[in-house]
ROMARGU-591959 format. One record per residue (C-alpha): residue in three letters; x negated, y negated, z. Coordinates in steps of 0.1 Angstrom, whole numbers, plus 5000, padded with zeros to 4 digits. Last residue first. Example, Ala and Ser with C-alpha at 12.3 -4.5 7.8 and 13.67 -1.06 7.14 Angstrom:
<zados>
drenvo xx yy zz
SER 4863 5011 5071
ALA 4877 5045 5078
</zados>
This chain:
<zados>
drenvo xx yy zz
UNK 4957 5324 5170
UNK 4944 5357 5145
UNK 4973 5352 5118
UNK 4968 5314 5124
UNK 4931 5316 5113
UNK 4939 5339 5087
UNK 4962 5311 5075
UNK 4938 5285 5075
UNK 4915 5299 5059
UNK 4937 5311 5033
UNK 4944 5274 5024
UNK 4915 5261 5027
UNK 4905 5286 4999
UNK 4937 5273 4974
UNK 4918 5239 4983
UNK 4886 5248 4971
UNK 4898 5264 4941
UNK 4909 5232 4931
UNK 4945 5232 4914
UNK 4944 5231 4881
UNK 4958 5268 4876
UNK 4996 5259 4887
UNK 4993 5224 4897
UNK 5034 5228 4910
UNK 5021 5260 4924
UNK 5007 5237 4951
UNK 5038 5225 4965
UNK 5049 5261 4973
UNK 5016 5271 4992
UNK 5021 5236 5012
UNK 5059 5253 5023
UNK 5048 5284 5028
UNK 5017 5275 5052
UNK 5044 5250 5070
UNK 5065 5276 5079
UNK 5033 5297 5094
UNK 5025 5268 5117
UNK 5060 5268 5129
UNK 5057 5300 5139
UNK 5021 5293 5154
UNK 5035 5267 5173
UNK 5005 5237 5184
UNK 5008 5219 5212
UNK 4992 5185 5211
UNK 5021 5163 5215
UNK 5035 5189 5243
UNK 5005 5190 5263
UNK 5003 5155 5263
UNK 5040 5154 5276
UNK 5027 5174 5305
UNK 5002 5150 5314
UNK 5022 5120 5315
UNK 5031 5094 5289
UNK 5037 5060 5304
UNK 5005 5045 5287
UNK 4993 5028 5318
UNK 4963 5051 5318
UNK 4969 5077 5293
UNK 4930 5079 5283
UNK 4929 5105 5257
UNK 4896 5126 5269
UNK 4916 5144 5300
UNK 4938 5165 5274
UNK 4909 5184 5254
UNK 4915 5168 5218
UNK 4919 5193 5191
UNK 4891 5204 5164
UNK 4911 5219 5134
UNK 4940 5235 5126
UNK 4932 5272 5140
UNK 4922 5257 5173
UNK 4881 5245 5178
UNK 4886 5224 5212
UNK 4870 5191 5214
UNK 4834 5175 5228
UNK 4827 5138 5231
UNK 4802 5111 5221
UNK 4796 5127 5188
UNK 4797 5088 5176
UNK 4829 5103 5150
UNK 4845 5121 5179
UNK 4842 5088 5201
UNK 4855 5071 5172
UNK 4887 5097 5169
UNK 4893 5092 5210
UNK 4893 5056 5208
UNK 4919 5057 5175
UNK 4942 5079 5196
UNK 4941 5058 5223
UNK 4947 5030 5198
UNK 4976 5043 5193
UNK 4991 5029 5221
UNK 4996 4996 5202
UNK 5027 5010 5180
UNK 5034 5044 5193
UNK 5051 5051 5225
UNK 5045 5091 5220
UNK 5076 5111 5232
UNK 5102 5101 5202
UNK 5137 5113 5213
UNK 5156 5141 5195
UNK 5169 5155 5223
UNK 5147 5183 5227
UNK 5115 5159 5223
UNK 5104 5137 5195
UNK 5067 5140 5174
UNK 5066 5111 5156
UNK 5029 5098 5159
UNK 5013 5122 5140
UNK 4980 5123 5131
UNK 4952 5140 5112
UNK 4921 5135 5113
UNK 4887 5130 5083
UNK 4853 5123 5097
UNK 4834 5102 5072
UNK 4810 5116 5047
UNK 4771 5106 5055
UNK 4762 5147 5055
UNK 4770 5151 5015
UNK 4786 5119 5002
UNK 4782 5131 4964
UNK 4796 5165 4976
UNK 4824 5148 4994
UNK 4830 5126 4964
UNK 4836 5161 4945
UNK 4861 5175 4965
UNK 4881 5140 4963
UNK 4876 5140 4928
UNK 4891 5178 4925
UNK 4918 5164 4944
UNK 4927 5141 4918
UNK 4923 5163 4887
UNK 4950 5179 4904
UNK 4971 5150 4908
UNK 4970 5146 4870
UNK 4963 5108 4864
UNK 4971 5071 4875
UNK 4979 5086 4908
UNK 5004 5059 4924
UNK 5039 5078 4936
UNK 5024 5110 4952
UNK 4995 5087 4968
UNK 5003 5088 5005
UNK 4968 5112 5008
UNK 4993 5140 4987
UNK 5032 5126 4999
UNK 5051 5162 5003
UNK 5088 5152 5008
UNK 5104 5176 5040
UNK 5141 5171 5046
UNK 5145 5169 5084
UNK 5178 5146 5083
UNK 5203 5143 5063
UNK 5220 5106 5056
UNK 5188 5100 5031
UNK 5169 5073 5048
UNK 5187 5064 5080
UNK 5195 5101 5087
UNK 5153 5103 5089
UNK 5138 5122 5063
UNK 5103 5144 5072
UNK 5069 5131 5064
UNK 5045 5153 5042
UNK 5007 5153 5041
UNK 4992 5185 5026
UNK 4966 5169 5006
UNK 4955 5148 5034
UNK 4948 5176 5053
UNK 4934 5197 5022
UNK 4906 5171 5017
UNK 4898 5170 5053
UNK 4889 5206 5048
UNK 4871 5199 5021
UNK 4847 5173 5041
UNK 4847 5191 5072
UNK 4863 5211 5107
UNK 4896 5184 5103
UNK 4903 5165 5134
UNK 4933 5166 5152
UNK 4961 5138 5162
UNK 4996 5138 5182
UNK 5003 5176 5170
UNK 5019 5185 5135
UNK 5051 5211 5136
UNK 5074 5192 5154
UNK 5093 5160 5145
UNK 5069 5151 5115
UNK 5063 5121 5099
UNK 5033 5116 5083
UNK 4994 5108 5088
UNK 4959 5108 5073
UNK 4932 5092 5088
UNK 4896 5086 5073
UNK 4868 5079 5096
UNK 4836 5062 5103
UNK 4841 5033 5069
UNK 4811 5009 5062
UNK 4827 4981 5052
UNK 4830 4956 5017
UNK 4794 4946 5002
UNK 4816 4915 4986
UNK 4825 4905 5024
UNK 4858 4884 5017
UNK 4878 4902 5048
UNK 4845 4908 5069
UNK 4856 4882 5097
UNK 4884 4902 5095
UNK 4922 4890 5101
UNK 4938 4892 5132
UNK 4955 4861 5135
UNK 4967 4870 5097
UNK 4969 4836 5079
UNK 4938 4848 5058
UNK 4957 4876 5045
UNK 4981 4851 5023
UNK 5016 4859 5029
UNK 5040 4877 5002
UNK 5075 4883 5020
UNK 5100 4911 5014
UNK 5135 4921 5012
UNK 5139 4961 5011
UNK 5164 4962 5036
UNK 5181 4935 5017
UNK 5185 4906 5042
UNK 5220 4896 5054
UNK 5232 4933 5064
UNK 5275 4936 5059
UNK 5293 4940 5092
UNK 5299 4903 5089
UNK 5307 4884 5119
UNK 5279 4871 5146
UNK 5259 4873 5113
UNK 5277 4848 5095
UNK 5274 4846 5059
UNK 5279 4826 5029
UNK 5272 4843 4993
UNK 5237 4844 4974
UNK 5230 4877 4971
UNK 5205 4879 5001
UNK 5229 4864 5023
UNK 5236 4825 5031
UNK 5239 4812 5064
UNK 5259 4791 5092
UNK 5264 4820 5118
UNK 5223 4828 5120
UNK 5212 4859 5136
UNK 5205 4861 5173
UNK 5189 4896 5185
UNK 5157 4887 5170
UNK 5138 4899 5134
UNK 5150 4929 5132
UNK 5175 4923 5108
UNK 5159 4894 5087
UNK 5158 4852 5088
UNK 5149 4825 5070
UNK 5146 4786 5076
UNK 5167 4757 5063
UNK 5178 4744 5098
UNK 5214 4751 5098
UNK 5212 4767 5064
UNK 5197 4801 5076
UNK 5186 4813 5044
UNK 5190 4858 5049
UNK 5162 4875 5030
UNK 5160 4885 4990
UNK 5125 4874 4986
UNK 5102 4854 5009
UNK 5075 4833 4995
UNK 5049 4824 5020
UNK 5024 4791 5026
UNK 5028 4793 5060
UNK 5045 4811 5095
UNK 5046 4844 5070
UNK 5014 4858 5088
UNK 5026 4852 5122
UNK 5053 4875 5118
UNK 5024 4899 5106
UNK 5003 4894 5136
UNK 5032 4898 5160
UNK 5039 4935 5143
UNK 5069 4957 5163
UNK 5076 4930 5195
UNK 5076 4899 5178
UNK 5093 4911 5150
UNK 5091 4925 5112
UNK 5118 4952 5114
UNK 5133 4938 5080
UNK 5107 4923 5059
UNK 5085 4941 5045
UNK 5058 4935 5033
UNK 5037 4922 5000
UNK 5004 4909 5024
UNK 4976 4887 5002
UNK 4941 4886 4990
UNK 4939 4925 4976
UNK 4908 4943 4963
UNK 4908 4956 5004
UNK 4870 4968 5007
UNK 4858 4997 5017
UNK 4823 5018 5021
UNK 4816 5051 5021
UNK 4774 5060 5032
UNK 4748 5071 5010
UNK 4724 5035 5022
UNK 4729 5018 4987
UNK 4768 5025 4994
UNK 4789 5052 4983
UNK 4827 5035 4966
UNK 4863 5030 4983
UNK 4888 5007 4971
UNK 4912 5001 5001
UNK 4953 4989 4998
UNK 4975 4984 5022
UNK 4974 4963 5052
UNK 4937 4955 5048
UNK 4908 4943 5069
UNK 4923 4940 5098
UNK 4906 4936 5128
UNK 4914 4950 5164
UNK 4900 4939 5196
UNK 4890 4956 5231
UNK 4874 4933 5259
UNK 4891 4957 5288
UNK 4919 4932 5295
UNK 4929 4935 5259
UNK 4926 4976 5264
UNK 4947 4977 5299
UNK 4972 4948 5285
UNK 4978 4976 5251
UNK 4963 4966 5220
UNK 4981 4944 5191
UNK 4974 4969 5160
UNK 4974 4946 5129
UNK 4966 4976 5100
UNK 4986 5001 5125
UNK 5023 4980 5123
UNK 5015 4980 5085
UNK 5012 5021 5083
UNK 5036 5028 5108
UNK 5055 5060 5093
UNK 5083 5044 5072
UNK 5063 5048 5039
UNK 5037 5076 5034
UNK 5007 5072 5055
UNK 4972 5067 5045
UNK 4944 5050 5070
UNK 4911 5043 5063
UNK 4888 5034 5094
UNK 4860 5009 5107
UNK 4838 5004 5136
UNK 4827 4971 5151
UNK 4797 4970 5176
UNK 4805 4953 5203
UNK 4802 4970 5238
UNK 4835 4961 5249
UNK 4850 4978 5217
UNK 4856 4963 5187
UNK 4880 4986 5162
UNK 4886 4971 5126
UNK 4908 4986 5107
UNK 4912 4991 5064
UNK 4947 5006 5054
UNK 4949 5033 5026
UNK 4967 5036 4994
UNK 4935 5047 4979
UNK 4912 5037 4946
UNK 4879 5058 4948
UNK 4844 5057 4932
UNK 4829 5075 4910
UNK 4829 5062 4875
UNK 4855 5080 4856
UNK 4875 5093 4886
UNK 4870 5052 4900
UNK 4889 5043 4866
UNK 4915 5060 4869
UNK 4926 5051 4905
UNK 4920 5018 4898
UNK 4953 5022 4868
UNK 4974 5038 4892
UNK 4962 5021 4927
UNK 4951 4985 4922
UNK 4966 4978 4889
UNK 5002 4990 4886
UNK 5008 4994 4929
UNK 4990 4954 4928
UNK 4975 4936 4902
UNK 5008 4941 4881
UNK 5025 4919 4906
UNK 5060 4931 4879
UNK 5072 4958 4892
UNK 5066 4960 4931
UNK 5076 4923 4926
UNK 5110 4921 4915
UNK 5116 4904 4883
UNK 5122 4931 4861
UNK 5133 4937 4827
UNK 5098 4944 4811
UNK 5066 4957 4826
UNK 5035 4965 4802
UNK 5000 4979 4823
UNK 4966 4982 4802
UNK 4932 4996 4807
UNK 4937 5017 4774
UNK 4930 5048 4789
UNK 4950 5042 4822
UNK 4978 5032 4800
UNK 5005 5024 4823
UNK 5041 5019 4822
UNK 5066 5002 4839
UNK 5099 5002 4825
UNK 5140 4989 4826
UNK 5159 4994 4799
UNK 5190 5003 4819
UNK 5182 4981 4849
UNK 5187 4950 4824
UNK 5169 4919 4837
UNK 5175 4899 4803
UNK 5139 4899 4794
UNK 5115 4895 4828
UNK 5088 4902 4803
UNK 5054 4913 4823
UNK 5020 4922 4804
UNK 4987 4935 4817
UNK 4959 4944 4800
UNK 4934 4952 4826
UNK 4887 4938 4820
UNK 4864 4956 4808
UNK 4858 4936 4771
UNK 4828 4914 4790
UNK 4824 4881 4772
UNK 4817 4865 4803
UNK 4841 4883 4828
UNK 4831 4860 4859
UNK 4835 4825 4842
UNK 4873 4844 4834
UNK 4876 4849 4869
UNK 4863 4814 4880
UNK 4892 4799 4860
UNK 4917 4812 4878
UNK 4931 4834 4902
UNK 4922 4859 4934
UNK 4950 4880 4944
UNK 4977 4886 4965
UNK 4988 4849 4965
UNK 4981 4837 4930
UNK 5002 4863 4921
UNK 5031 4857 4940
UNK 5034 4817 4922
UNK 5029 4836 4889
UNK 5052 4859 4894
UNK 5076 4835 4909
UNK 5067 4813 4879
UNK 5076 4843 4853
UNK 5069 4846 4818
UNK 5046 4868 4824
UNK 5013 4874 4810
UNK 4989 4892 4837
UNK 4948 4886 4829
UNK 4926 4915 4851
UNK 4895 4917 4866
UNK 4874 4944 4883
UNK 4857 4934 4922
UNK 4839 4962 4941
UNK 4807 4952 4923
UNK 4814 4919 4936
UNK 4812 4889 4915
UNK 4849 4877 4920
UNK 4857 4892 4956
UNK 4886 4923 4949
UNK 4906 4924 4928
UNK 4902 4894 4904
UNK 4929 4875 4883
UNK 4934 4853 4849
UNK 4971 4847 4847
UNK 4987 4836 4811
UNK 5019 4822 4817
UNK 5040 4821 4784
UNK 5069 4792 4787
UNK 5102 4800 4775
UNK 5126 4788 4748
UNK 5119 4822 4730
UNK 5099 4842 4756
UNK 5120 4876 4745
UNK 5112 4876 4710
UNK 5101 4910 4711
UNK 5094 4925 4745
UNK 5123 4954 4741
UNK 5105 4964 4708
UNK 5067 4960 4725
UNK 5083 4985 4751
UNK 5098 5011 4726
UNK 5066 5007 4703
UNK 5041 5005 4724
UNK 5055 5035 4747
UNK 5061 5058 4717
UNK 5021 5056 4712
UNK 5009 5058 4743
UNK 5030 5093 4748
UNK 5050 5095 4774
UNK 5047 5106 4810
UNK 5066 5102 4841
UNK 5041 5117 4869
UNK 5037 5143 4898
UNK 5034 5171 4869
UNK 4999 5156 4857
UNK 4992 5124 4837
UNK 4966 5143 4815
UNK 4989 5173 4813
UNK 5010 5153 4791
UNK 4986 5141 4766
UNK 4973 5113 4749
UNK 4981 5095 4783
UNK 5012 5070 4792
UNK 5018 5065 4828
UNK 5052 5059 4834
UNK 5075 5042 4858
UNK 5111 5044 4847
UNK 5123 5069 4880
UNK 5102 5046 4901
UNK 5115 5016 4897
UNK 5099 4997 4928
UNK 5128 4974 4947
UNK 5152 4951 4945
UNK 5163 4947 4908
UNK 5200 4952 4904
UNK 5212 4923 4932
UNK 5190 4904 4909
UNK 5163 4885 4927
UNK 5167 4858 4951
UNK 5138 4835 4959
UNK 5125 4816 4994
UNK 5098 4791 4997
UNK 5075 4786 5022
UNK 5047 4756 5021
UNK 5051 4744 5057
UNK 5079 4769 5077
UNK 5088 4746 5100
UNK 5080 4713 5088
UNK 5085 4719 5053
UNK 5121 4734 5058
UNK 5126 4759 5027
UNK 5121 4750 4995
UNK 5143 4776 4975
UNK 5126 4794 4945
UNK 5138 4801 4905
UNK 5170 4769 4906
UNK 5147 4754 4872
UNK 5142 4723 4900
UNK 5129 4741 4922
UNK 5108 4768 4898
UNK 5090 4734 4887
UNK 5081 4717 4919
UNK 5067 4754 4923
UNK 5044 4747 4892
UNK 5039 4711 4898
UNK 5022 4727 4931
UNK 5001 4757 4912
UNK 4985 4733 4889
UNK 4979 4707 4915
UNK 4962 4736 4934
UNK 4942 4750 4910
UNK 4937 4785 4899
UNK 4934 4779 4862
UNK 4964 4795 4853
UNK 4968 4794 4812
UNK 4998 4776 4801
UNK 5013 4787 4769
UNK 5044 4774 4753
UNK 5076 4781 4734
UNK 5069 4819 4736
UNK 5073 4844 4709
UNK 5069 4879 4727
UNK 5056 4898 4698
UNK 5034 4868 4687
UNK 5020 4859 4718
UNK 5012 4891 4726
UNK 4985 4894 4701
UNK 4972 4856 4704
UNK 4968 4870 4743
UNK 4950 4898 4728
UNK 4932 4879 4704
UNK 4919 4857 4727
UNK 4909 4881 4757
UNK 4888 4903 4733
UNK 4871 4871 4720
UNK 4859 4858 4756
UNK 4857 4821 4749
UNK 4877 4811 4777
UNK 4894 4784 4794
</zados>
């Protein structure tokens, strides 16, 4: 499929540690792909599920020890420690060959090698970089030929081009104590072994797409986010775009596919969705920041997922899905989650393989972490600009966390750095669900603690300096908060479509359209510009979602002045500034 010489003898490379029976390159086609799942059926890897209801789902079970993203054995491998940072696992790249190549070794014997050519991003873009994943997986294969682009094509694209990811994936014997991801963000290469669960082992996506991207665009400037792309089209038309990053559990997904309110549908307002997770970000020909999603797929979550909370992304997994670890309900040979209706299934079997009634067992069907991998395009409210190769120009950049108190509904940084130090102070508070206490503050830098390929430090210098490259054409940077709760502990903003009043208000702040108060955290809405008009939040609740306590204000002063000695003297001077901006601006509120 290739003549490239850097791709054949690194694959003949690998090939030899791992020992494989066969190789099968992906070529992206579809008669490839369906003898491939005809395959994993019969080998007992996927489930069919009902053809007619669910055409081309299957489900998969993965070891009740391998459920979710490994982040305590997650490394990224530099020549030396301070180059990963103190947010990161390190080891040296050369310990990491040998202990990984070791567990590799011989570990296809009897098995077929799967060698996966792949694009983020549209093939020929100058958004797009390429990848080739070995694995010895189907369901890795199967996964990655939704969420990204595969196949011949890709390797056409690379030419004899030696920029391309490494990336290798042994499933091994599943063992949780030798369990690794690492990364080599100097080496362009990513080596999972003893997983099969997909945060660990899609090696286009967290591994490639943030950690390793992330790299890269410091080198050549551009910029690898966890950030949703949105769509907002008003009456009048003209669409605008935002980034979003939140930490987990705060809405990011339910944003991405925002369903808006009767008052805003009946108005002519719509909502595209660009990307549910991922944004590479780089400065136009015309000095502006533009996005595109490198992704082709949704990895979600499962549980939650309803009619009610996301529509659009139930709607997503109607076709052509693979679910993993959620309840089979065997009556008609469909799935099922909590959260998904108020009527599980009696005749059913669990995530871990075992019969199961819901109207019975006090044990959960799905793994709270179960997930399903859709293609984007059966979103309802996908983007017309989804496979743009020129991406979209972006107005605005939101960051956002969870925060029972102390952060007000949404507020608008006063520039460039200072938008920096918002989203460098981002931190959601635990919910008893989470942790079994509740309030416990985790600091989550832009929602990109757990996938900075390097030293975060280095990472908000980047940030600092892609503001000077973007000079007056930067976006707007806000904050938001849509967890602020009352004296009983009850959430006062409805959330989920309703925040596209928030979003109106940002746009009209980024068109100039609109005036705001200067406060000692930023530029704050003045209460009659967020339309409440069949919102069922009053006045006076307003008031209280955009109050701001000084005391509390302080608090958080300490606590960001305490994360930040963790960089000790790499943190940007610009930041330690925004810091004492902001506090002599408290000390004088």
């Amino acid at each position: 499929m290739t003549t490239n010489n850097s791709v054949l003898k690194w694959v003949e490379k690998i090939k030899e540690i791992v020992n494989p029976e066969n190789v099968v390159w992906i070529d992206g086609s579809e008669e490839q792909l369906n003898n491939l799942r005809e395959e994993a059926c019969e080998k007992g890897e996927i489930i069919q599920l009902n053809q007619e209801k669910l055409p081309g789902c299957y489900l998969r079970r993965t070891n009740p020890n391998d459920v979710a993203r490994t982040e305590s054995r997650t490394f990224i491998c530099t020549k030396t420690k301070d180059e990963a940072g103190p947010t990161n696992n390190w080891w040296a790249p050369e310990y990491a060959y040998d202990k990984l190549y070791k567990i590799a070794r011989g570990s296809y014997k009897g098995k077929t090698m799967y060698v996966i050519p792949y694009a983020m991003g549209i093939p020929g873009s100058k958004f797009s970089k390429i990848g080739i994943e070995i694995t010895d997986s189907i369901y890795t294969v199967l996964n990655m030929a939704i969420m990204t682009r595969v196949g011949k094509e890709i390797l056409d694209n690379l030419g004899d081009s030696e920029e391309w990811v490494r990336g290798l994936h042994c499933s091994c014997d599943v063992d949780e104590e030798n369990r690794y991801v690492c990364h080599f963000p100097q080496d362009n290469a990513i080596i999972s072994v003893n997983s099969c669960y997909g945060g660990n082992v899609l090696l286009g996506k967290k591994c490639f797409a943030l950690r390793i991207a992330s790299y890269q665009g410091k080198n050549e400037n551009w910029m690898a986010e966890h950030m949703l792309i949105l769509g907002i089209q008003p009456p009048s038309g003209e669409i605008k775009y935002i980034c979003a990053a939140f930490p987990s559990a705060c809405g990011k997904t339910n944003l991405a596919m925002l369903i808006p309110p009767e008052i805003y549908k009946k108005a002519g307002y719509k909502i595209w969705c660009v990307g549910d997770d991922i944004a590479w970000l780089r400065i136009g020909k015309d000095g502006r920041l533009w996005a595109v999603n490198p992704e082709n797929g949704f990895f979600g979550v499962a549980p939650g997922t309803n009619e009610k909370s996301n529509p659009n992304a139930l709607k997503s997994t109607s076709k052509n899905t693979i679910f993993t670890n959620v309840v089979q309900n065997l009556d008609d040979n469909t799935v099922w989650w909590e959260g998904m209706d108020n009527n599980p299934p009696e005749n059913a079997i669990d995530w871990l393989g075992n019969k199961w009634n819901g109207k019975l067992s006090d044990k959960k069907g799905a793994h709270p972490n179960s997930r399903f991998t859709s293609p984007a395009k059966n979103c309802p409210c996908i983007s017309p600009e989804f496979d743009n190769p020129e991406g979209v120009p972006i107005s605005a950049i939101i960051f956002g966390g969870r925060r029972a108190q102390t952060t007000p509904l949404v507020y608008q940084s006063f520039d460039w750095n200072h938008g920096v130090f918002v989203g460098s102070a981002i931190s959601s508070e635990s919910t008893a669900a989470s942790t079994g206490k509740v309030g416990v503050l985790s600091h989550n830098p832009m929602a990109m603690m757990p996938f900075c390929g390097y030293n975060m430090g280095d990472y908000f210098k980047h940030w600092i300096k892609m503001g000077k490259l973007l000079g007056d054409k930067a976006p707007k940077i806000f904050g938001v908060n849509w967890f602020r709760v009352d004296e009983d502990g009850k959430f006062i903003w409805p959330g989920f479509g309703d925040n596209i009043r928030v979003l109106e208000w940002i746009l009209k702040r980024c068109d100039n359209k609109i005036d705001a108060k200067n406060t000692a955290i930023g530029y704050m809405p003045f209460e009659n510009d967020i339309n409440l008009e069949e919102s069922g939040v009053s006045k006076e609740t307003l008031k209280k979602l955009l109050n701001i306590d000084k005391n509390l204000w302080m608090k958080e002063l300490d606590s960001i002045k305490e994360f930040y000695k963790i960089f000790g003297d790499n943190l940007s001077k610009d930041l330690e500034n925004e810091l004492n901006k902001l506090k002599s601006r408290l000390e004088n509120m």
